[in-house]
KOLPAKOL-873133 format. One record per residue: x, y, z of N, C-alpha, C in turn; residue in one letter. Coordinates in steps of 0.001 Angstrom, whole numbers, padded with zeros to 6 digits, always signed. Atoms other than C-alpha are relative to their C-alpha. Example, Ala and Ser with C-alpha at 12.3 -4.5 7.8 and 13.67 -1.06 7.14 Angstrom:
2
+000890-001190+000000+012300-004500+007800+000900+001200+000000A-000820-001190-000060+013670-001060+007140-000770+001090+000730S
REM end
This chain:
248
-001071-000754+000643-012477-007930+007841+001257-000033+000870X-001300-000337-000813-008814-008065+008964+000828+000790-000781X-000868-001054+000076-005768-005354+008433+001195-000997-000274X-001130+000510+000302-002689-006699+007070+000903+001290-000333X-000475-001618+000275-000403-003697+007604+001992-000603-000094X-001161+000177+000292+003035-004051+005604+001350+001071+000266X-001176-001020-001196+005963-002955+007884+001511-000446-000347X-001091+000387+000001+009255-004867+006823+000872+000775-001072X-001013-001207+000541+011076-001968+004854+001138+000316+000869X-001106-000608-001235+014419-000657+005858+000027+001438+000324X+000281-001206+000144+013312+002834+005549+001607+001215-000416X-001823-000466+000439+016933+003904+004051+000208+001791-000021X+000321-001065+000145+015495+007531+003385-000447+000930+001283X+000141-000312-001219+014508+008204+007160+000642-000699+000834X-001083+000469-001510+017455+006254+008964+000714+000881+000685X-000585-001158-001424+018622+009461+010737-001167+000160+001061X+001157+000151-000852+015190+009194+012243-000276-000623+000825X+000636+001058-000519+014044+006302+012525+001494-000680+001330X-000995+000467-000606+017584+005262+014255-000027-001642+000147X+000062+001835-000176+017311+001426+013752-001147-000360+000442X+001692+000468-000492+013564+001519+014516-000533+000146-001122X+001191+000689+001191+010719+000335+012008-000591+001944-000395X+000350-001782+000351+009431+003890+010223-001564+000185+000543X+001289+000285-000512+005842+002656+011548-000300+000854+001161X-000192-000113-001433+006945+003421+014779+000187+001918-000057X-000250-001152+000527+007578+007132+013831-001253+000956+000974X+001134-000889-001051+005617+009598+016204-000470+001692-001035X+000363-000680+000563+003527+011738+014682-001292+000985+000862X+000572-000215-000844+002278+014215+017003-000346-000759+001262X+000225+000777-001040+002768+012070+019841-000707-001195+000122X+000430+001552+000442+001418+008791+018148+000426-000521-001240X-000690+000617+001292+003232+006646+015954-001112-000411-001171X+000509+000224+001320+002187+005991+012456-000991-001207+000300X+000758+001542+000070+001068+002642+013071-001224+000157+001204X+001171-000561-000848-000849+003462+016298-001151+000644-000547X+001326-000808+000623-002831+005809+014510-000895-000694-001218X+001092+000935+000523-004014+003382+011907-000276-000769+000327X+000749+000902-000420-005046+001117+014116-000853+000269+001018X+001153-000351-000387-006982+003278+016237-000878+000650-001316X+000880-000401+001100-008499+004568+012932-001018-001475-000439X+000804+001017+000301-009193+000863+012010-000910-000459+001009X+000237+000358-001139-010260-000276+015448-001433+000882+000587X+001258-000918+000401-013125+002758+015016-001148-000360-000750X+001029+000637+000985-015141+000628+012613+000047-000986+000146X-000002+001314-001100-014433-002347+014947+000723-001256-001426X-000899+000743+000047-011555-003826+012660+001157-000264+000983X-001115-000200-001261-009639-005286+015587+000883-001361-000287X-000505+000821+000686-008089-008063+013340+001631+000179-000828X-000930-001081+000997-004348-006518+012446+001005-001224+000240X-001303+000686+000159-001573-008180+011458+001312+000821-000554X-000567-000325+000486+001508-006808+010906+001732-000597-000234X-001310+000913+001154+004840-007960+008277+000927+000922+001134X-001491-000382-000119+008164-007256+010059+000840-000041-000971X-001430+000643+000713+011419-007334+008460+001047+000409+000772X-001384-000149-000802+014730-006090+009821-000219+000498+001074X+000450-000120-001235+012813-003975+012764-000858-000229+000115X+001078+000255-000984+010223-005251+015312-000342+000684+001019X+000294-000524-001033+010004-002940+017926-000619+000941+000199X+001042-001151+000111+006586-001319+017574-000407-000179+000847X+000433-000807-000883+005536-001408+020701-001344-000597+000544X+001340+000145-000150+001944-002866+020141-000451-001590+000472X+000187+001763+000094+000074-005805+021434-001418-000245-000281X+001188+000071+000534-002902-007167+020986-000381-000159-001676X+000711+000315+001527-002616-007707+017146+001442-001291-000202X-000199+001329+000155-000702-010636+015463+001604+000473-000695X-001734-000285+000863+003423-010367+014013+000042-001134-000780X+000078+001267+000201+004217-012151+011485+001450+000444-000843X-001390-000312+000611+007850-012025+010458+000580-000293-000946X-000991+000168+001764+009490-011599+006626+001517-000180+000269X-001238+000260-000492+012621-013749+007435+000845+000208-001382X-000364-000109+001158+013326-013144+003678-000188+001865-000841X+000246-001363+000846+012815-009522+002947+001385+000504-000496X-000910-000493+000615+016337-009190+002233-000078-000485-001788X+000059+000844+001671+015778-011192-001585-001354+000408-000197X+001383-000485+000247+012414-009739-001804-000515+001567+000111X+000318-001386+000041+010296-006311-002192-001318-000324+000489X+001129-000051-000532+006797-005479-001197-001214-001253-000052X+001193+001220+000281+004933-008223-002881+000528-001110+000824X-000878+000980-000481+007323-010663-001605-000770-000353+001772X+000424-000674-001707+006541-009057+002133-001451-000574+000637X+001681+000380-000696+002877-009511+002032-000152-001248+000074X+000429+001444+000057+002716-012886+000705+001286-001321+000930X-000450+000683-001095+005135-013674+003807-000878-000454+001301X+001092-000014-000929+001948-013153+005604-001393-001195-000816X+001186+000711+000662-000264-015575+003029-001071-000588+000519X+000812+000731-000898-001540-017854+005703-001096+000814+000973X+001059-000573-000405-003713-014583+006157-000788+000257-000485X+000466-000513+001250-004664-013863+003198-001232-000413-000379X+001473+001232+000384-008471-015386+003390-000821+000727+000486X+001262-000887-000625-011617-013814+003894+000332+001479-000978X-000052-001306+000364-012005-010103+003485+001041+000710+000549X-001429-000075-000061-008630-008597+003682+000021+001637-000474X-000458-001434+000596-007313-004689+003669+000976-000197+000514X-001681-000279+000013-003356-004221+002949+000287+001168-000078X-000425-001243-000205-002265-001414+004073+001676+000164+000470X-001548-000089-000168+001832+000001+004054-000091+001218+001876X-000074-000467-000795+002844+001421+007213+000652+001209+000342X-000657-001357-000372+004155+004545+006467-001363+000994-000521X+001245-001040+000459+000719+005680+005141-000852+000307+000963X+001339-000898-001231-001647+008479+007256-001251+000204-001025X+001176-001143-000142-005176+009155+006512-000937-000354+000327X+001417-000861-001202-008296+010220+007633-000914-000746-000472X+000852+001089+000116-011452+008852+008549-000605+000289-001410X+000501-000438+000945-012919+010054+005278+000338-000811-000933X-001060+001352+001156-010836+007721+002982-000401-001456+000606X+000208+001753-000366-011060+004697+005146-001585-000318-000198X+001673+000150+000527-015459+005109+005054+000227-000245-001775X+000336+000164+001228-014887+005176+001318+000838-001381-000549X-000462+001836+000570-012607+001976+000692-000599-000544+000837X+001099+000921-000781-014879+000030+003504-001124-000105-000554X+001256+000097+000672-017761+001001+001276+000100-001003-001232X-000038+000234+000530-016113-000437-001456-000932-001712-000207X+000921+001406-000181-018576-004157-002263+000898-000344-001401X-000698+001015+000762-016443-005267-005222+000664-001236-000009X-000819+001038-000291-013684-008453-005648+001459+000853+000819X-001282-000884-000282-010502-006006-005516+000119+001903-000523X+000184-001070+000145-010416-002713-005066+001250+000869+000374X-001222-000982-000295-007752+000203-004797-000253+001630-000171X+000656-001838-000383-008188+004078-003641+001331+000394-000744X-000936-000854+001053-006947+006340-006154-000502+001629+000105X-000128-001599-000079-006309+010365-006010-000549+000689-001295X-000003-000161+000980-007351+011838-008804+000042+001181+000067X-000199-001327+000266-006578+015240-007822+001765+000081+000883X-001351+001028-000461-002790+013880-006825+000796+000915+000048X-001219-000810+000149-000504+016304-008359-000266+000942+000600X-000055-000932-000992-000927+018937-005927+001146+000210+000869X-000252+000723-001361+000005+017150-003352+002088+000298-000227X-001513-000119+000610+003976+017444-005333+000263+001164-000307X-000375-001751-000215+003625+021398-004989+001335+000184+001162X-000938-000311-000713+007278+022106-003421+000104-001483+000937X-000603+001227-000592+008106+018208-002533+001192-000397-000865X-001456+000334+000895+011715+017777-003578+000408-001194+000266X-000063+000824-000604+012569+015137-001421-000260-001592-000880X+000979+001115+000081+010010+012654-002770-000626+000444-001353X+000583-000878+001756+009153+014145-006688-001255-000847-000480X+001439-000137+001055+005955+013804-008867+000743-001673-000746X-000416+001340+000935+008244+011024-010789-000227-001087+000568X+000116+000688-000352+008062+008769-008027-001200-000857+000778X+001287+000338-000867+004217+008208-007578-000332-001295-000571X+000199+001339+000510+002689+005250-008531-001328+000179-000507X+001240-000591+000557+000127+006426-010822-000548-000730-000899X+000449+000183+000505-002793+005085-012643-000425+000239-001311X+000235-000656+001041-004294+005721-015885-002070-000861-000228X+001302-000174-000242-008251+005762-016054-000605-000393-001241X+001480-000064+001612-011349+005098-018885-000467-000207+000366X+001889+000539-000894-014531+005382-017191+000318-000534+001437X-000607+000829-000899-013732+003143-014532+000386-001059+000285X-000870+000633-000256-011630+001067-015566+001413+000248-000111X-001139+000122-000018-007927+000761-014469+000665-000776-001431X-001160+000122+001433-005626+000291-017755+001246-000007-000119X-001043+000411-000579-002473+000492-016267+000584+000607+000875X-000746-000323-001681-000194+001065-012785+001353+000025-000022X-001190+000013-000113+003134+001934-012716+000150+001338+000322X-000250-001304-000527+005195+004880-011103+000417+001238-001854X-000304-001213+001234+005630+008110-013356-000693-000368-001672X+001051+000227+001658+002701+007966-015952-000214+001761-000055X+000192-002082+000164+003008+011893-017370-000659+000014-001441X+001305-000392+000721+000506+011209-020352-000586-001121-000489X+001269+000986+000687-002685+009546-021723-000339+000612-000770X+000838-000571+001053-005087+009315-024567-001063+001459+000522X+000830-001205-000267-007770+012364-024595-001083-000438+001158X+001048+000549-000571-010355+010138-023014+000305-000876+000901X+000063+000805-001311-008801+008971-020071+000933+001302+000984X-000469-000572-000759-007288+010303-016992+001174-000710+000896X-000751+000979-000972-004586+009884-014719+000063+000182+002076X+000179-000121-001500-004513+009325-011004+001343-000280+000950X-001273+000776-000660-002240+008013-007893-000656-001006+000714X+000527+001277-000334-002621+004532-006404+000596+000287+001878X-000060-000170-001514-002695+005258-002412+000926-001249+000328X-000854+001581+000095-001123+001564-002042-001087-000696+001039X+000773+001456+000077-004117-000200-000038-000517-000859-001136X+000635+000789+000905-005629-002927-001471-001184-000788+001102X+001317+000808-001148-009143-004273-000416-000907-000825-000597X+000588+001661+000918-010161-007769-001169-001406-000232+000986X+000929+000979-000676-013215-009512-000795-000060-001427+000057X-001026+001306+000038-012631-013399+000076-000060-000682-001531X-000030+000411+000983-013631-014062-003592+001526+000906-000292X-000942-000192+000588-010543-011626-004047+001022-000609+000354X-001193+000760-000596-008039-012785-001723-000034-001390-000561X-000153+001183+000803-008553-016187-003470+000853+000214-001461X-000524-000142+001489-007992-015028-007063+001422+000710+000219X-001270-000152+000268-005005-013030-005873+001127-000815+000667X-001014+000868+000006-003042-015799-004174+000092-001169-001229X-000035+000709+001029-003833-018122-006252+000961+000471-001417X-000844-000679+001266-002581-016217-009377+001871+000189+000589X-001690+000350-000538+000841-015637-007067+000877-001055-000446X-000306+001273-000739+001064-018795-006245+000455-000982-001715X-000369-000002+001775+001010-019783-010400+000932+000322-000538X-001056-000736+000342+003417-017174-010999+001291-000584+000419X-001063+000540-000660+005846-018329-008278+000283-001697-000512X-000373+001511+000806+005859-021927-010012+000868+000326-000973X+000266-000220+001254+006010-020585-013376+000832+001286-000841X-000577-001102+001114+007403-017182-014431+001316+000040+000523X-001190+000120+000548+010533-016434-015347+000454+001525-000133X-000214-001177+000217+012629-013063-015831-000675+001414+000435X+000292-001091-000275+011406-009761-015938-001778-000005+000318X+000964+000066-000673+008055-008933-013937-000384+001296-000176X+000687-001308+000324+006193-005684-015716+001817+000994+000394X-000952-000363+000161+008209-003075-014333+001007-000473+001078X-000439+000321-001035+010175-004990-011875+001294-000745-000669X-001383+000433+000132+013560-007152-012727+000092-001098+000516X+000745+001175+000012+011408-010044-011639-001056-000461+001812X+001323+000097-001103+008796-011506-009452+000190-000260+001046X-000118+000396-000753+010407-011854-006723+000490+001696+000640X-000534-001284-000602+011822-007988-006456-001453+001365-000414X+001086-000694+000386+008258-007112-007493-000875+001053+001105X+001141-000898-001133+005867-003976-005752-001400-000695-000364X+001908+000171-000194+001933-004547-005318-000378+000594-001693X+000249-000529+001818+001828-002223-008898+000026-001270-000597X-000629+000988+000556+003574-004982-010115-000970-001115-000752X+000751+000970+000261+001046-007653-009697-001047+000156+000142X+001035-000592+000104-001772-005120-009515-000274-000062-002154X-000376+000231+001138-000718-005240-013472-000423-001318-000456X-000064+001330+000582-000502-008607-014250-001546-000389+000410X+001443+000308+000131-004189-009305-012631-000498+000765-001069X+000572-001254+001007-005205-006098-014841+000622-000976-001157X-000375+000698+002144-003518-008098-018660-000416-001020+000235X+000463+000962-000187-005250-011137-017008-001639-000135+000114X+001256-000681-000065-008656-009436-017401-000658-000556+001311X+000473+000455-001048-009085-009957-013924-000026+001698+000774X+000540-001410-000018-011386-006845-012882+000835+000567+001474X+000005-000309-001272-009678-004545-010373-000424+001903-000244X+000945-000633-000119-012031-001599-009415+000970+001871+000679X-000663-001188-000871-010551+002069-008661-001329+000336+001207X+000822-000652-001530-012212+003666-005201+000329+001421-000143X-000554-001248-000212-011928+007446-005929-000130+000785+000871X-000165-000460-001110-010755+008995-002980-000375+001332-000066X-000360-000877-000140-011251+012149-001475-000012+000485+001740X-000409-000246-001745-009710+013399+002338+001699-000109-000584X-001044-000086-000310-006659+013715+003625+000957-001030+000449X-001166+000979-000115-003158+011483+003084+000996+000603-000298X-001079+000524+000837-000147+011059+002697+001118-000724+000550X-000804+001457+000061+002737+008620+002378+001846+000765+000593X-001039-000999-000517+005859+009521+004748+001571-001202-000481X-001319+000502+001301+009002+008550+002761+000877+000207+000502X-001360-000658+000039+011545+011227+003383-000341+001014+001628X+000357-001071-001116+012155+013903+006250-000814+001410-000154X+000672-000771+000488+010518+016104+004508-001639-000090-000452X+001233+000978+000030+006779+013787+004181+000006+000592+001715X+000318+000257-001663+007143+013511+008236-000071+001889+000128X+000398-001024-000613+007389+017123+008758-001786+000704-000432X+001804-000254+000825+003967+017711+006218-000477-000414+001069X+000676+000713-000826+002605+015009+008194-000178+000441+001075X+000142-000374-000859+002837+016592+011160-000761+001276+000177X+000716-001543+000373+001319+020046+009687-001627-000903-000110X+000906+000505+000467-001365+017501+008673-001080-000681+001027X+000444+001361-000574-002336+015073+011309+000084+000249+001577X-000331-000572-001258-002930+016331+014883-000549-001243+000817X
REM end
């Protein structure tokens, strides 16, 4: 298993913070974001990490692998990862680098034995009790039947009777049969499509939802992981201070 942890954001929403440093890098209780998921990973003896730059590099860490998005200015998240492709083989967890949580979550996507899998909240809206900052509109929420995923995009506020809705944490955890099927399918796309990209403005300014989607209308199975522990995703200045109530 290796860590592919996506770091090349400009973090526009924490640049009084971050001050021209990567949001990774972000100290959270006296250990940066990124530190802490890689002693979390490094606990279950993933010591395989790679992580996407883009405009800052100066995290600090050694011992794992850089691999630099010289293009993240014409590109978005999907773009980012598959700057890293030439990693993309084997058994593979993508993880964003502004996300915290606990060992409790990571045992349950490591358990996961499927192709592609993705940890979902399903008790989510809580979590958007007195978050102004960062609103309920801007989650990236699922929609459920049994267990299968039906569709991914931010701000889903209703379904049929017989389904549910969730939030999409943003790993993703392949097994090397997945990491195959999802470059590959990229790699198709990037030949081939044209214009608008689900909800994106095209495949090149596309998120992970994005082309979490397009496998999903390609009946290509991807598996929810329903979470439960403690996360969350530090955005705004108002995420980092939670986080810090959260994460000792």
């Amino acid at each position: 298993m290796k860590v592919i942890i996506i770091a090349a954001g400009s973090a526009t929403r924490l640049e009084k913070v971050t001050k021209g440093k990567p949001k990774g890098s972000l100290e959270i209780n006296g250990k940066s974001i990124i530190q802490r998921q890689i002693e979390l990973f490094k606990k279950y003896n993933i010591d395989d990490i790679i992580i996407i730059t883009g405009p800052h590099k100066e995290f600090g860490i050694s011992n794992v692998t850089y691999v630099e998005d010289t293009n993240y200015e014409n590109h978005d998240v999907l773009g980012s990862l598959m700057a890293a492709s030439n990693f993309l083989k084997g058994e593979v967890l993508t993880c964003y680098s502004d996300l915290l949580f606990d060992e409790d979550i990571l045992k349950q996507i490591l358990n996961f034995n499927g192709e592609i899998g993705i940890p979902i909240d399903l008790d989510w809206e809580k979590k958007y009790i007195g978050r102004i900052q960062h609103p309920k509109s801007e989650a990236d929420n699922v929609i459920l039947k049994d267990t299968a995923i039906l569709k991914i995009r931010k701000n889903i506020s209703n379904c049929n009777f017989n389904e549910v809705i969730g939030e999409f944490l943003g790993p993703i955890i392949f097994s090397e049969n997945g990491t195959k099927i999802f470059v590959e399918k990229y790699n198709k796309l990037k030949k081939n499509h044209q214009g608008n990209f689900h909800n994106a403005i095209s495949l090149s300014k596309a998120y992970l939802t994005d082309m979490i989607q397009e496998l999903i209308n390609n009946n290509i199975k991807i598996e929810p992981i329903l979470i439960h522990g403690k996360w969350i995703e530090i955005d705004t200045p108002e995420d980092l201070r939670k986080a810090k109530k959260l994460f000792f």
